[in-house]
N, C-alpha and C positions, 0 to 999 in steps of 0.2 A: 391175371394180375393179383399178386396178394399187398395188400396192405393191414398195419398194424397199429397201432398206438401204442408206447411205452405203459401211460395211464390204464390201458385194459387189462395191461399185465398185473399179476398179484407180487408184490417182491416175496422171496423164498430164500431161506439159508442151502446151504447145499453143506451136508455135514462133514462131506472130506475137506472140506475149504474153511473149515471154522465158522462159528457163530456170530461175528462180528462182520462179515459180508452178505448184503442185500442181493440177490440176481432176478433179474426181469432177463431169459430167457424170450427173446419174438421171437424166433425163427431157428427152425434145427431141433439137435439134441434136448431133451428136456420141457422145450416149450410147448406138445399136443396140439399144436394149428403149424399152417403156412406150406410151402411146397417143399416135397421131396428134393434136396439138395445136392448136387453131384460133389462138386468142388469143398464145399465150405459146411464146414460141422455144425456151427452154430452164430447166434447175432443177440448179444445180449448188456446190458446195462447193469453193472455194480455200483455199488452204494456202500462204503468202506467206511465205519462208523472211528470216531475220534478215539484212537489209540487201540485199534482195530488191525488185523489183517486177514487177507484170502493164503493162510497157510503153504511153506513151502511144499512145491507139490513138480512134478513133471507130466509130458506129456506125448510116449513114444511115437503115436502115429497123427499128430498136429502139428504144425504149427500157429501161432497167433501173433496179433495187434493188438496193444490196448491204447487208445489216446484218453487222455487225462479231458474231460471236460469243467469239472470243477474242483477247487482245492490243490493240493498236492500232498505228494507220498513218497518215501522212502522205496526207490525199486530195487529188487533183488534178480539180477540175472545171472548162473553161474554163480561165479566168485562177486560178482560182479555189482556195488550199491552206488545207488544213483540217486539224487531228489528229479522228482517226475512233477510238474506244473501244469496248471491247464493249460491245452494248447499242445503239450509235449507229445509223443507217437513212440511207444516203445514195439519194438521187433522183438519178439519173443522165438527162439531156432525151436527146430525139434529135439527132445532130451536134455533138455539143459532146464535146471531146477529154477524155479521164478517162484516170485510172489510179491504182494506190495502192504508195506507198513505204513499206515495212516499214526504218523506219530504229532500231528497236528489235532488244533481242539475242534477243527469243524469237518465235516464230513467231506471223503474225496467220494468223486463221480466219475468214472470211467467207461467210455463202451469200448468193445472187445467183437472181435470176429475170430473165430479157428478155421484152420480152412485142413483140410486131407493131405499126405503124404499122395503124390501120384505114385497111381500101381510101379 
């Protein structure tokens, strides 16, 4: 059994993603603890500071979920803009360009899972 606390994690900018996004990385890619994962690339928490974003970006062999746990954001899917709220669950496909605009004054909160392309 692996368990984690968010609190344990240090938050980290990730520099392809811009300066203005927090990630607490538990589990998977980047985060140095937890179990080798078949399925699912990573398990992490952003923290998307007030007029902020996680730069448009893609991602060939993921896909992902983000749900919105606090605030809300401007989401960029595709062509695609949407305001995202807490509560909301956005589908993110594989290759399709995303990213979320925190064009609010107070910090949005998001966790997010990637999971692997099957072979």
């Amino acid at each position: 059994m692996h368990i984690r606390n968010f609190r344990s994690v240090k938050p980290k900018v990730q520099e392809s993603h811009g300066p203005t996004t927090l990630y607490q990385n538990v589990f998977g890619a980047g985060s140095g603890e937890g179990p080798e994962m078949n399925g699912f690339t990573s398990f992490w928490k952003m923290t998307i500071k007030p007029g902020g974003t996680n730069k448009p970006h893609t991602h060939q062999d993921q896909e992902q979920i983000y749900m919105v746990l606090r605030g809300s954001s401007t989401v960029m899917v595709g062509e695609e803009r949407k305001t995202a709220k807490a509560g909301d669950v956005i589908y993110l496909p594989v290759g399709l360009m995303h990213a979320v605009f925190n064009d609010t004054q107070k910090p949005c909160i998001i966790l997010a899972v990637g999971a692997k392309l099957p072979p």
